[in-house]
N, C-alpha and C positions, 0 to 999 in steps of 0.2 A: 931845523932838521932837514937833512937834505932828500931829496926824493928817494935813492937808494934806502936810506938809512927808516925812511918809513915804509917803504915797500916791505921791508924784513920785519919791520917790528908789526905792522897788519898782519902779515902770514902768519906770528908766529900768537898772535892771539887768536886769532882767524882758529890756526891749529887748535890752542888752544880750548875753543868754545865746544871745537867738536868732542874734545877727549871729553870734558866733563859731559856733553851732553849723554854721547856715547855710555858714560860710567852713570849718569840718570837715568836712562833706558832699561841701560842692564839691569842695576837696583831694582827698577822700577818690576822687568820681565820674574826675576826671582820672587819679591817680595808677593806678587800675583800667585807663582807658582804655592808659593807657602802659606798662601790665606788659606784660611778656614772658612767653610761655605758659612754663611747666616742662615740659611733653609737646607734642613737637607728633607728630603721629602722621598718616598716609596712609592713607586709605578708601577701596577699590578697590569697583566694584560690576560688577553684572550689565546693565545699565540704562544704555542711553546717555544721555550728557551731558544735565542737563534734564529726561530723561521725566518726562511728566505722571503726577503723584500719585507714584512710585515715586522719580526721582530725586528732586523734589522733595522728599517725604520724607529723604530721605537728607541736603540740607542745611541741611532745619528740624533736625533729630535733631543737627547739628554745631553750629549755632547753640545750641542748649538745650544740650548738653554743654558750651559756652565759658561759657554766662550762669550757668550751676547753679557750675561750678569756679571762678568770681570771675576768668575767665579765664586759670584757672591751664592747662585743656587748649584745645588748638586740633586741628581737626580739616581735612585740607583732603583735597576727595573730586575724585576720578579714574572718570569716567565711563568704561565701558565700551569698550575701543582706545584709550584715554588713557595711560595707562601699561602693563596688558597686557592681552589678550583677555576675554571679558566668560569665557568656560568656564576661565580659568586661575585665577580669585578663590580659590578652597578651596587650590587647592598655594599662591598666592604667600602668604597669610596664614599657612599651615601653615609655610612655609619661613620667614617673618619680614622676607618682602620688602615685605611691606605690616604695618599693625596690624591692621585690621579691613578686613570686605567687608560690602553689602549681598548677596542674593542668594536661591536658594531651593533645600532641601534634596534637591529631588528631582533640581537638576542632577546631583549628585556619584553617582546612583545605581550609576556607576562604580565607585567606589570601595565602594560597601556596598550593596545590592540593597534593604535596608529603610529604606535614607535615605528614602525617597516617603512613609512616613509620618510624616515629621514634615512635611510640607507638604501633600498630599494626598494621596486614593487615590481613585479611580471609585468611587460610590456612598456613599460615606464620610460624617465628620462635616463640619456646617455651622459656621463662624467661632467661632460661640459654644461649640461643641461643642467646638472644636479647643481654642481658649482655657481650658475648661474642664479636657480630658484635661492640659495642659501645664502650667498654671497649677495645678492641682488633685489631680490625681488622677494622678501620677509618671510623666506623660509628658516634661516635662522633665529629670527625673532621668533617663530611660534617653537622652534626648538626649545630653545633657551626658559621660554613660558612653560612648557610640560617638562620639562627635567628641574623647575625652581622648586617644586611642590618636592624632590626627593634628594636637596641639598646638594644639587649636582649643578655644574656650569658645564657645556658641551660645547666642541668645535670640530668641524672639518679636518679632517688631518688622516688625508689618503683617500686611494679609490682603487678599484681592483681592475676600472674598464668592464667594457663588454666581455662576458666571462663564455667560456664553450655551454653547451645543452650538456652534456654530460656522456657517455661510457657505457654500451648495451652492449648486452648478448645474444639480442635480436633485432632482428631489421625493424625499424618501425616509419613503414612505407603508409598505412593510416592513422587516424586517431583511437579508430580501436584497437589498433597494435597495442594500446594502452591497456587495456583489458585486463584484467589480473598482473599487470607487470609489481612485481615490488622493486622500488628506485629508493634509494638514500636520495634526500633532498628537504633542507629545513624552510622552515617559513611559508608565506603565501606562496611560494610556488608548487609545495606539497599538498595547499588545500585545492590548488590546480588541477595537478594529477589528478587528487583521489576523484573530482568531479568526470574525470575522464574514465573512471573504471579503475583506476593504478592505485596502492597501494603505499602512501609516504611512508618511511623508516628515517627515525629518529639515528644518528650513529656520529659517534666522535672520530677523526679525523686518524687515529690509532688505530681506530677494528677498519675502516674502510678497504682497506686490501684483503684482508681475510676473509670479510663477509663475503664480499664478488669472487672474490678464488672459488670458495666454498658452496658457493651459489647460494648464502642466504639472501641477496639478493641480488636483480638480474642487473641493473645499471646503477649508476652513481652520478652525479655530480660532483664538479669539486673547483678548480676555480679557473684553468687557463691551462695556455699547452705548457708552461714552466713549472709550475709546479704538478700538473697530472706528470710530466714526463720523470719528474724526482721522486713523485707516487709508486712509479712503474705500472701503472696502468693500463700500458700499451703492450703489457706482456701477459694480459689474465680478460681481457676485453675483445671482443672484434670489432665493432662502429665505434668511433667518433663524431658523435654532432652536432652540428653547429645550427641557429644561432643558438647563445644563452641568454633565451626570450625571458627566461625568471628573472636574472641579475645582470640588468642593462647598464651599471653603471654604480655598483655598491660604493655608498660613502661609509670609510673608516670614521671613528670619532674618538675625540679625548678626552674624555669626561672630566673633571675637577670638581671635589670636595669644595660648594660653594664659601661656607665658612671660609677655609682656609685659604681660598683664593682671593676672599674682602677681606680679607689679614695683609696679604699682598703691598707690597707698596707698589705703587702705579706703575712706575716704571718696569717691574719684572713682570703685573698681571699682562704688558704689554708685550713683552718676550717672547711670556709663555702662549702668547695667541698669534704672533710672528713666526714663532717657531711650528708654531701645528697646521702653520698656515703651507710654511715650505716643504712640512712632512706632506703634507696634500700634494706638491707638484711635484717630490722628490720620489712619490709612488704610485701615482698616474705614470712619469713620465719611467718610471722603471718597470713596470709592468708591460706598457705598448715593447720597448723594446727587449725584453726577454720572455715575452710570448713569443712574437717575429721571430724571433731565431730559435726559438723550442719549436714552435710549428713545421721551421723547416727540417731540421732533424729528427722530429717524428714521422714526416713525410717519408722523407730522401732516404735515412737511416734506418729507419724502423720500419717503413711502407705503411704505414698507419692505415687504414682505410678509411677518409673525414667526410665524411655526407654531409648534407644540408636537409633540413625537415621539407617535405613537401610544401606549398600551397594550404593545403586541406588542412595540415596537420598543425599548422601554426594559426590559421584562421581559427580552426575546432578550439586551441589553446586561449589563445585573445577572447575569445567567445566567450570562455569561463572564468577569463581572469575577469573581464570587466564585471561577470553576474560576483564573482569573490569580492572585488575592492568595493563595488557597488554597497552589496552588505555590510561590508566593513564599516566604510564611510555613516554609513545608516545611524551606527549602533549609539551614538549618545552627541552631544555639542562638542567636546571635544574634539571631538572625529570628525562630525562636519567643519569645522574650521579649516583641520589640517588637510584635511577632501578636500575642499573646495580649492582652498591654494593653490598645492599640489596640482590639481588637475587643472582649472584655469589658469595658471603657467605653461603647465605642458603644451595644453589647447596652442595656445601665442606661440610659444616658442617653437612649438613643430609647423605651423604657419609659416615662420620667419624659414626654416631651415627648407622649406619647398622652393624658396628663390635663393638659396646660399647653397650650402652642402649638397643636398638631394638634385640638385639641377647640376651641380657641379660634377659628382661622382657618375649621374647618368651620361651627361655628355662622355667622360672619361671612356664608359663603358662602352661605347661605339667604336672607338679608337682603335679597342682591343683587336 
């Protein structure tokens, strides 16, 4: 064979190898498309249908569970009064009437009194922090241990960031501004208030515009400047304030039907904790940037008026959260476990962050 004569004939299987791989590929991409999932499994959440950043997350996160399983899992999610109430996610997933929930630890506090810290607590740790105790430093493991007792597996998956103080109708330049105030605000940061004189209201995410219109009550909390601004809050409010000393840094979670997640073969239980792992960074890092630019269009656009709490008024608050979590902490073994944790992480880690961050952001401030 002479050299030409093998040059052509190389090529043309060379050719050749591609068409068929090409025609394997293709086969291959259809054949995927036309599988039938081996799990299909129902995602109840907290979060109506949709909501911005949170639902959404919730059907990227089902989307990447189907692409990662070669679509061997399908996930199909039930917004919030879709299938049951958004406060029924923890029982129906415990009972196995669902697979999994989106939601957040500190609803269930019903059920456990130290649930609030694996999502937040007043004064607490920031997003990073939180990720850090959980991911790190056995805050997960004591998770995992009080949700096994109600047939639940839980994981990290999302965070809301440091959230705004909330939407008044009055200045509150002291701590007794608090004084008969009635505020929407759930969790330990309503048993905060009411130690200041104020008045917590229970209220689903639906009345809260109406109530404050109405004046059944005078402020609100709610989560950040992108979604107060989809609220419209800034049309029925006068203050804006900041910090949101109550929820420094809420951890989302995704609960699983323990059962049905030791059914699992390993490889998808791996997925499904991959996947909740990226919902976690895909809604921190969606948050920080569509606050930033809702803040400034409340600003700029709207004239928003965004205060900051005095000295006195955030000191007076600290004051009372510590005597709250203190109590808290108190109330059985349980609770001192997750105390103790909890707060000897905190203790280190805000240590660490007076030669990191804190020294870094103050230098910055001179600049200004």
């Amino acid at each position: 064979m002479n050299r030409e004569t093998f040059l052509k004939s190389s090529a043309a299987l060379a050719l050749g190898s591609v068409a068929i791989s090409c025609r394997s590929e293709n086969t291959t991409v259809t054949e995927n498309k036309k599988k039938k999932a081996a799990f299909k499994w129902k995602m109840v959440t907290t979060w109506p249908p949709n909501f911005p950043v949170l639902g959404e997350g919730c059907a990227l996160f089902a989307q990447w569970v189907n692409e990662m399983s070669n679509r061997e899992m399908e996930i199909k999610i039930y917004g919030s009064g879709e299938l049951i109430p958004a406060l029924e996610c923890f029982d129906a997933v415990s009972a196995g009437a669902a697979e999994l929930a989106s939601g957040a630890a500190y609803y269930w506090s019903g059920k456990n009194e130290a649930f609030p810290f694996f999502t937040t607590i007043p004064f607490g740790m920031n997003a990073q922090q939180m990720n850090a105790w959980l991911y790190a430093g056995g805050g997960h493991e004591l998770w995992k241990e009080a949700y096994a007792k109600y047939n639940l597996v839980p994981f990290p998956a999302g965070n809301t960031g440091m959230q705004m103080a909330g939407w008044f109708n009055k200045e509150i330049n002291t701590l007794s501004d608090f004084a008969g105030l009635k505020m929407r605000i759930p969790g330990l940061g309503g048993n905060v208030i009411a130690k200041a004189g104020a008045t917590p209201v229970l209220s689903s995410g639906s009345e809260i515009y109406t109530n404050l219109e109405r004046g059944v009550i005078d402020a609100t909390e709610w989560i950040g400047p992108y979604h107060d601004y989809l609220m419209g809050f800034h049309k029925i409010a006068k203050y804006y304030y900041a910090p949101g000393w109550h929820e420094t840094g809420s951890v989302l979670e995704l609960i699983i039907n323990k059962k049905a997640f030791d059914n699992l073969p390993l490889h998808l239980q791996t997925i499904l904790e991959s996947a909740a792992a990226r919902f976690n960074v895909w809604c921190l890092s969606t948050f920080e940037a569509k606050n930033n630019e809702y803040l400034i269009k409340l600003v700029e656009e709207e004239k928003v008026d965004v205060r900051s709490f005095s000295t006195e008024v955030l000191d007076g608050l600290r004051n009372f959260s510590a005597q709250t979590i203190e109590e808290l902490g108190n109330k059985n073994v349980e609770n001192q476990k997750i105390f103790r944790s909890y707060m000897e992480f905190m203790e280190g880690i805000r240590n660490w962050s007076t030669f990191s961050e804190k020294l870094y952001y103050k230098d910055i401030s001179k600049t200004k």
